[in-house]
C-alpha positions in Angstrom: -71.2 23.9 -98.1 -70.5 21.0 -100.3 -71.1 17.0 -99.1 -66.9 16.6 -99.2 -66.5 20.0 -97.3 -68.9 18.1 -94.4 -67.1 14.8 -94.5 -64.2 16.4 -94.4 -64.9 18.4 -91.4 -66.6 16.0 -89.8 -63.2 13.6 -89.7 -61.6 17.2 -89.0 -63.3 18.3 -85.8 -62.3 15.8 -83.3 -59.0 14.5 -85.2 -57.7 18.1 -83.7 -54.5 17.1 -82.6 -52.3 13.7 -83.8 -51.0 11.0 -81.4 -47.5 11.0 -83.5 -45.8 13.2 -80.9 -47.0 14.4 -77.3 -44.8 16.9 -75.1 -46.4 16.7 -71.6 -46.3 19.3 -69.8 -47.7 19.7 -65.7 -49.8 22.5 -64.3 -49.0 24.9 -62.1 -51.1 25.6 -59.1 -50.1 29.2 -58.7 -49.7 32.1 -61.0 -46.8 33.3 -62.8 -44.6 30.5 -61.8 -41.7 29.4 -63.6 -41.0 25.7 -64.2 -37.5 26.3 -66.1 -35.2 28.7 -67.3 -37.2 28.6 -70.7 -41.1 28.1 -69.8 -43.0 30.6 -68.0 -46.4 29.1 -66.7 -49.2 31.0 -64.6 -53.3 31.3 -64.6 -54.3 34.6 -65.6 -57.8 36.1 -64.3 -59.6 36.5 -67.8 -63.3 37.6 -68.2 -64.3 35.5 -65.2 -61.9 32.4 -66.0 -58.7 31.3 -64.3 -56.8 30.9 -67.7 -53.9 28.6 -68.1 -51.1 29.9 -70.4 -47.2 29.1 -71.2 -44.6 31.4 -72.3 -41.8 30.0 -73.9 -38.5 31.2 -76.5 -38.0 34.4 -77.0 -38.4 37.3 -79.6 -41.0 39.2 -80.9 -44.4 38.0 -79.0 -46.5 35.2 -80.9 -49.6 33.2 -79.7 -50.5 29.5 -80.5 -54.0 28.8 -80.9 -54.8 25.0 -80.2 -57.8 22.7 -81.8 -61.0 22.6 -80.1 -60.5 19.7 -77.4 -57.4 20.2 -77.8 -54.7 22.1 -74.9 -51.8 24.0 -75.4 -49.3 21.1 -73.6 -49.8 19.0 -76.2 -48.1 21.1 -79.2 -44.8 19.6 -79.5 -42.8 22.4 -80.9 -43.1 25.7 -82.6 -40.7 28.3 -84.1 -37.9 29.0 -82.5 -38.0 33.0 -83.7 -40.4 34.2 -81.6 -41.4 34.2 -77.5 -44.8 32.2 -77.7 -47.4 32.4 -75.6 -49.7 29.6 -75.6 -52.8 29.0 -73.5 -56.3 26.4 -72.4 -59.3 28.0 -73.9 -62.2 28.0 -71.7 -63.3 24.6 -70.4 -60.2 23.0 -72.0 -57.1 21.4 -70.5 -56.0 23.4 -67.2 -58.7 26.2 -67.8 -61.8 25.2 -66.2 -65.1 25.5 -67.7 -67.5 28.6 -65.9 -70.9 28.7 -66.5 -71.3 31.2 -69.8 -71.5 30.1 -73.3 -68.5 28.9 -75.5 -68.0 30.9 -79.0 -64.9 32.0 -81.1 -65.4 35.3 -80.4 -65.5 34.8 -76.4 -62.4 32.9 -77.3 -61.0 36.0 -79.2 -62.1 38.2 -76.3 -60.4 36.5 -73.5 -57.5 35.3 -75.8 -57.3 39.9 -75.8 -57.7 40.1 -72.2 -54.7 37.5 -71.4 -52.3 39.9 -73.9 -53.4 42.9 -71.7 -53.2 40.9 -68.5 -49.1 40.2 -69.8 -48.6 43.6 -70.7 -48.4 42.4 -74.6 -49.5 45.2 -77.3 -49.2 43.5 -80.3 -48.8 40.0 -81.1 -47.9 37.5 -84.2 -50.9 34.5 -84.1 -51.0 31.0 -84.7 -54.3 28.9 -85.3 -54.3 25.0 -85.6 -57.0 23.4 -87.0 -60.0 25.1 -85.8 -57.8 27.6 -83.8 -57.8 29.5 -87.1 -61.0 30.4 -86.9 -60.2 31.9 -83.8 -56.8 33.2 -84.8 -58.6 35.0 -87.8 -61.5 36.3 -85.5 -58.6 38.4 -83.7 -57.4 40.2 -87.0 -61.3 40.7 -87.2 -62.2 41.7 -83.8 -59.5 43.2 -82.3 -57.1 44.6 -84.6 -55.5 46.3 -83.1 -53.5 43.8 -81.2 -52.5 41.4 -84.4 -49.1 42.5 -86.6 -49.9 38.8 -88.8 -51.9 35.8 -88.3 -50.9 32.3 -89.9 -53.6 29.6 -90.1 -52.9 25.5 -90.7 -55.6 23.6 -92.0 -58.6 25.5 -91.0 -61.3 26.1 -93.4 -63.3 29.1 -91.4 -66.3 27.4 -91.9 -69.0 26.8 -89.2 -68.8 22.5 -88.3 -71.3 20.9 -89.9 -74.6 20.2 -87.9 -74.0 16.3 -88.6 -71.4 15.9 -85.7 -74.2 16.1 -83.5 -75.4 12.3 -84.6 -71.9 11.4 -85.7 -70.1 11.7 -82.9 -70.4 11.4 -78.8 -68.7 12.2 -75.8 -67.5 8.7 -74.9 -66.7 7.7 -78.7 -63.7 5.5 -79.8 -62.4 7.8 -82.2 -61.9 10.7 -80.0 -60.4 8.8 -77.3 -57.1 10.1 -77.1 -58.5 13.7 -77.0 -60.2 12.0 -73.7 -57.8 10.5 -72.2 -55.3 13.8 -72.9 -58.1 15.8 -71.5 -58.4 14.2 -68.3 -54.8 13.6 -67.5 -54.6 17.6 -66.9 -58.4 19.0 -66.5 -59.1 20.3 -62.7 -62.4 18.2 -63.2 -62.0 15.3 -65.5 -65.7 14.6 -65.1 -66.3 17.8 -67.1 -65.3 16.1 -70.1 -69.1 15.4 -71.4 -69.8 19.0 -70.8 -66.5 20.6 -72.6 -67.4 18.2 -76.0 -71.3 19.7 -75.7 -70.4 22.9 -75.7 -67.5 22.5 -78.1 -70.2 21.1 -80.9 -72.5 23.9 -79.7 -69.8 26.5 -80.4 -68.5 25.3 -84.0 -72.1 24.2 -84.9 -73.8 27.5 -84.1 -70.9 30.4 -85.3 -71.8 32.3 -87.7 -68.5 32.2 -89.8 -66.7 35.1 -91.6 -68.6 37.0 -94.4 -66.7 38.1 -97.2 -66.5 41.5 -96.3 -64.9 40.6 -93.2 -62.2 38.6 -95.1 -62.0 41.3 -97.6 -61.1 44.2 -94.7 -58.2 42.1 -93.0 -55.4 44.6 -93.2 -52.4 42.6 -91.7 -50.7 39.8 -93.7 -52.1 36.3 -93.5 -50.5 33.2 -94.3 -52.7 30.5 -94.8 -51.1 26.8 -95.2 -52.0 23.5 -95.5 -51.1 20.1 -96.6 -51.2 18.7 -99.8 -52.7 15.9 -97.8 -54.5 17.6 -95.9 -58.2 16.7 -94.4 -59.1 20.4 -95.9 -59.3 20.6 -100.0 -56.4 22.7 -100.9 -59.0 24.3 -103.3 -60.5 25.9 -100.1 -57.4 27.3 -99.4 -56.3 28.9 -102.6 -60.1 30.7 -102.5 -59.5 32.1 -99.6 -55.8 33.2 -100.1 -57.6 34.9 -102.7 -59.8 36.4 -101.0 -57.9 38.4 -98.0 -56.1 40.8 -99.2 -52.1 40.6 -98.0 -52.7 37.1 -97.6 -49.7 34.1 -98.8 -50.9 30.2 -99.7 -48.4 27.7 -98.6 -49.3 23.9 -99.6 -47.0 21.8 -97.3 -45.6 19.1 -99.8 -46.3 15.3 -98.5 -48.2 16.5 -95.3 -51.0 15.9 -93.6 -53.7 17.7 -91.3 -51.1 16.6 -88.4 -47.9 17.7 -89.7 -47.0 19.9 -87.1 -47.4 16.4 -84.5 -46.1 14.3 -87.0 -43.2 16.2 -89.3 -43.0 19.5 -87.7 -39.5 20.1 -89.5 -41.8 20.4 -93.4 -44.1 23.3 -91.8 -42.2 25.4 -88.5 -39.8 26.9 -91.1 -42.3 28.4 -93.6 -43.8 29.4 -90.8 -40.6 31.3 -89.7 -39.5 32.5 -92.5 -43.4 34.2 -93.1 -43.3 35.9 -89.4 -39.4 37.4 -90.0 -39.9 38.6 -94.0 -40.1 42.4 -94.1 -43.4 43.6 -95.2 -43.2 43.9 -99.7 -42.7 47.5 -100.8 -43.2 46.6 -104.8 -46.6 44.9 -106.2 -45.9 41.4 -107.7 -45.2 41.2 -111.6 -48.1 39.9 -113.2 -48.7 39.3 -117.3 -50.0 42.8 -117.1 -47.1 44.3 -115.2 -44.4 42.2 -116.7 -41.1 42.3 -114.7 -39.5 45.2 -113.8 -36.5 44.8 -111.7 -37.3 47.4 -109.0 -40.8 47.9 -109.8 -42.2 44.4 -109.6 -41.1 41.3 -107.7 
């Protein structure tokens, strides 16, 4: 990986969610409780975790995928076409840490268990940030249960191994994360122990090979902004690689659009989800345009 790839996810890692725009949101302390006519809020038993999820809107199913260090209370909106359901990976936000290790495809695994746990078969998916990676793992892993995956700013890269020097627990620039952390975790003294096993977990996966990329069968849209933390180059080569997949480059955007502008990316992201799946190849210079035989 290239020196501006590392710098980039280096500033990427623990910038994984934006101060611009916070919706709180309080835990529950039972399951399956509802907090309003709209939001749905419980703790599902999942693979040996009490996991913290919302369900709100309506529609077709669709899960959000939040940044490492990041919760699922702190998205501020999301599109209005689908029912979302949105939860605390392990050891983050309301979902306390148990003692196993933390990796994307644990994440993938229990992110599966919560759909069966709801009674969900099939599912649209959302991953922010590094919540991609793990929003890609599930087209990858467990197929079965993913109808199309859009991923925002995420370059499915392991994290480079110089966060381990360049950043700590108690550091300045993650101190919102903290401070967000500990307003809702069942321990807030398990903070230092969440960011070890966060670096641990992006440090020490594996990534995607290219085969795995290549046999992704359901569509894929993978955005980011033009000002994004992520080169849009990496984007366009992997929009290139997955097959079905669509590049959207949010104009005058950052990393932290959907904190700071969500109005420039939740419609693409709509409009992706809803449009019926293409029935005639795209016209190329070798295909010309052929009304009804090439779009």
């Amino acid at each position: 990986m290239g020196t501006l790839l590392h710098r980039i996810l280096m500033v990427l890692t623990f910038a994984a969610v934006s101060a611009f725009a916070v919706v709180q949101v309080d835990a529950e302390s039972n399951g399956q409780s509802k907090t309003s006519a709209t939001k749905q809020t419980g703790y599902a038993p999942v693979n040996g975790l009490r996991m913290y999820y919302e369900i709100t809107g309506e529609g077709k199913p669709a899960v959000y995928i939040h940044p490492i260090v990041s919760h699922c209370g702190l998205v501020p909106r999301l599109p209005e076409n689908r029912r979302w359901i949105a939860m605390d990976l392990q050891g983050h936000g309301r979902t306390a840490d148990i003692d196993r290790p933390m990796t994307c495809e644990q994440h993938a695994d229990d992110i599966a268990a919560l759909l069966k746990h709801l009674k969900i078969d099939e599912a649209d998916f959302f991953g922010d940030s590094f919540g991609g990676a793990i929003a890609v793992t599930m087209a990858v892993r467990h197929p079965k249960l993913v109808r199309r995956v859009i991923i925002y700013g995420s370059p499915l890269v392991p994290l480079p191994k110089e966060l381990v020097t360049a950043f700590t627990a108690d550091s300045d620039l993650i101190k919102w994360e903290r401070e967000e952390y500990q307003k809702v975790a069942p321990d807030p003294k398990q903070w230092p122990l969440l960011f070890a096993k966060v670096l641990k977990c992006g440090i020490e996966w594996k990534g995607f090979s290219a085969d795995e990329l290549k046999g992704i069968k359901v569509p894929i849209l993978i955005a980011c902004g033009d000002h994004d933390l992520i080169p849009v180059e990496r984007c366009v080569e992997l929009s290139r690689l997955i097959p079905h997949a669509q590049l959207a480059v949010i104009p005058d955007a950052s990393h932290f659009v959907l904190f700071s502008e969500p109005e420039k990316l939740l419609p693409t992201i709509a409009a992706f989800l809803d449009e019926p799946t293409p029935k005639v190849p795209l016209s190329t210079f070798k295909t010309g345009y052929n009304p009804g035989v090439t779009r």
